[in-house]
C-alpha positions in Angstrom: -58.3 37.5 16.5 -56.7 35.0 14.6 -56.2 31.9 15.9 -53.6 29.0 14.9 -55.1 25.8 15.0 -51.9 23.4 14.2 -51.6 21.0 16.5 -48.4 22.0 19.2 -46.8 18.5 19.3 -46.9 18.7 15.3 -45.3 22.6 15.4 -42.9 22.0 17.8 -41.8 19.2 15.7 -41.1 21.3 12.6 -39.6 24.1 14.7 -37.5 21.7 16.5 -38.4 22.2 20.1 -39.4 20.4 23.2 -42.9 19.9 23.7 -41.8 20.6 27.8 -41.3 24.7 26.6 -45.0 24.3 25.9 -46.0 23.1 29.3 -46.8 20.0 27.3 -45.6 16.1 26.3 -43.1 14.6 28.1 -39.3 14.8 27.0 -38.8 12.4 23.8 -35.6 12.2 22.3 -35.2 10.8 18.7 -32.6 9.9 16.7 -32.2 10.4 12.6 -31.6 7.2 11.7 -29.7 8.2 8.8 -27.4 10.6 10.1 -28.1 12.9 7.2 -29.4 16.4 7.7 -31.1 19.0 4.7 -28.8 22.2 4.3 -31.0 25.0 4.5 -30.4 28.5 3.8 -29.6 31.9 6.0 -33.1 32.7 5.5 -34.7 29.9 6.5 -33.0 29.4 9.6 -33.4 33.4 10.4 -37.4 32.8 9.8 -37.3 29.5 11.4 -36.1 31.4 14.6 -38.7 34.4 14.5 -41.0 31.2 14.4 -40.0 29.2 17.4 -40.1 32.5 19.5 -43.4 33.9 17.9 -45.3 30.0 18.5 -43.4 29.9 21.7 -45.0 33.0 23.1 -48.4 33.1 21.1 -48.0 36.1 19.9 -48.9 37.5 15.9 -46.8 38.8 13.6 -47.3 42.6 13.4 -47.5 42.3 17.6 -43.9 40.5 17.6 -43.0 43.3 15.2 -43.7 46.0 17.3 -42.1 44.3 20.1 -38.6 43.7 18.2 -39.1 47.3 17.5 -38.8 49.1 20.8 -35.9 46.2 21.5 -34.3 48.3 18.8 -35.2 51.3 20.6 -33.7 50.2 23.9 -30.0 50.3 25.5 -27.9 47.4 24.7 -28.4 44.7 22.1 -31.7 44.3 20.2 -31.9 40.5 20.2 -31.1 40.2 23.9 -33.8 43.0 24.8 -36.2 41.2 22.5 -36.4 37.8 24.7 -36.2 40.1 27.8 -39.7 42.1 26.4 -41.1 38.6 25.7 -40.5 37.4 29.1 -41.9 40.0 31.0 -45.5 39.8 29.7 -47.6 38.8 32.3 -49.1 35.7 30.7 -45.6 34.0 30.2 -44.9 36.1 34.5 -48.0 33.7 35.1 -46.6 30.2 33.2 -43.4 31.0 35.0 -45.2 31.2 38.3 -46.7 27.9 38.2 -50.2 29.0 38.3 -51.0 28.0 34.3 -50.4 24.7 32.6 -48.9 26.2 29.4 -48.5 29.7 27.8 -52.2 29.0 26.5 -53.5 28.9 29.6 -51.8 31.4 30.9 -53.2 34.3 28.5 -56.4 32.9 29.4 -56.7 33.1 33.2 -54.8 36.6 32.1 -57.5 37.8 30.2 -60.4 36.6 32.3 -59.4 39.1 35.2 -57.7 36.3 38.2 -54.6 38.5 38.5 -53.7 41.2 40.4 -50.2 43.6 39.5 -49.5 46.0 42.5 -53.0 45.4 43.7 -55.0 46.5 40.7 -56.5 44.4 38.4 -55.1 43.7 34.9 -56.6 41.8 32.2 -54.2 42.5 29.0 -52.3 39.4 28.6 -49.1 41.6 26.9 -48.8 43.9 29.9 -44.6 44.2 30.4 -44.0 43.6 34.2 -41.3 46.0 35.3 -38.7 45.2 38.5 -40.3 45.6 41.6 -43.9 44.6 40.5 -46.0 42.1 42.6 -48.0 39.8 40.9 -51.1 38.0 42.9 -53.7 35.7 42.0 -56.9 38.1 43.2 -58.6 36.9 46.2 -61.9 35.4 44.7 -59.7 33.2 42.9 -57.9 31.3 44.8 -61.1 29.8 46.4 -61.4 28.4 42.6 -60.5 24.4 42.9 -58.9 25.1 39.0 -56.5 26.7 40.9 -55.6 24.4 43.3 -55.1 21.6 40.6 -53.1 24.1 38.7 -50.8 24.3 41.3 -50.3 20.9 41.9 -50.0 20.1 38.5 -47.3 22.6 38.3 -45.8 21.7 41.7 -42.0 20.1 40.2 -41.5 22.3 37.5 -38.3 25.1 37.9 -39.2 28.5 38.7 -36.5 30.8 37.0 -34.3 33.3 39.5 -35.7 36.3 38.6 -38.9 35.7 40.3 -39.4 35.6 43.6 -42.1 33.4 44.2 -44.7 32.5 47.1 -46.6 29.3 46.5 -48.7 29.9 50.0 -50.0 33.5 48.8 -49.7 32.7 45.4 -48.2 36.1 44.6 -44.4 36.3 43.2 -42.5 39.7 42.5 -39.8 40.7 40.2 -36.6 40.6 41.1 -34.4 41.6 38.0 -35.6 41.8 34.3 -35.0 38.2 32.8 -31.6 37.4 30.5 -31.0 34.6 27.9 -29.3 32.4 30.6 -32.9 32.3 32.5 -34.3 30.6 29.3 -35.0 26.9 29.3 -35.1 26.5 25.6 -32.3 27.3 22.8 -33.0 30.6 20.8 -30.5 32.3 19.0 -31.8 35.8 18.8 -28.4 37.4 16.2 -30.5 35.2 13.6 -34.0 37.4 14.5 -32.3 40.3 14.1 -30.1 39.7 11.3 -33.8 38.8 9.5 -35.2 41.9 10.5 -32.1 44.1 9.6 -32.3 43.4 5.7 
């Protein structure tokens, strides 16, 4: 598996994102001093996008492929069906849950076997979530103190609307399938799909 070893503060940098969508840093705000800003071109913006979202969910290039793929295969618009594909895997169900410090973490715990969906046992850290799934920290697991400071360390942080989340049995469910407007970061997905188009 290949594995990116650029530090995150230093990519979010270049990709111009807040470290927070990580699950790391704290908010900084910085000014150009000089006001003056590099024109770059269709291209590069359109692959700068595809960037942010592919570093923002850890995921490769030939698996983001195949994922903007059947978003082209789906009802309704390709770019909007894209984020909704990328927020239903269950590593990014589990950051949104509170119960993983970043994304990172998140596939981890996912891969290790801790999670439960509809009471069996799933370790594949892309596994789409549909509407009405239940998603549970397993039982052995939530004896584990890493758990318990997960939780706290996550205890402030916003849990979108289309979870329904409960922090005493550590299980949430899906409500509706996620939408742009549920997004805490800027993405603008026509620029993803106008890359992948030519």
């Amino acid at each position: 598996m290949a594995v990116n070893k650029q530090p995150i503060l230093k990519r979010c940098k270049e990709l111009g994102i807040s470290p927070m969508v990580m699950g790391v840093g704290k908010e900084t705000k910085r000014n150009n001093a000089s006001g003056f800003r590099k024109m770059e071109s269709d291209y590069k913006l359109q692959l700068k996008e595809k960037q942010k979202l592919k570093f923002i969910y850890g995921v490769l290039e030939k698996q983001f492929r195949h994922i903007y793929e059947r978003a082209e295969k789906m009802e309704g618009q390709a770019g909007a069906n894209l984020l909704t594909l990328l927020e239903c895997r269950l590593d990014n169900v589990v950051f949104r849950m509170g119960l993983a410090l970043t994304r990172r973490e998140a596939r981890q715990l996912v891969s290790h076997g801790h999670f439960n969906v509809n009471g069996q046992r799933v370790d594949i850290p892309s596994y789409r979530v549909k509407v009405g799934d239940v998603i549970a920290l397993r039982e052995n697991s939530k004896k584990s103190t890493k758990f318990t400071e997960i939780v706290e360390g996550t205890n402030g942080r916003l849990i979108p609307s289309w979870l329904d989340v409960n922090k005493e049995n550590l299980t949430a469910s899906v409500v509706r399938l996620p939408v742009k407007e549920d997004l805490d970061y800027e993405v603008e997905e026509h620029l993803i799909v106008e890359l992948y188009s030519k």
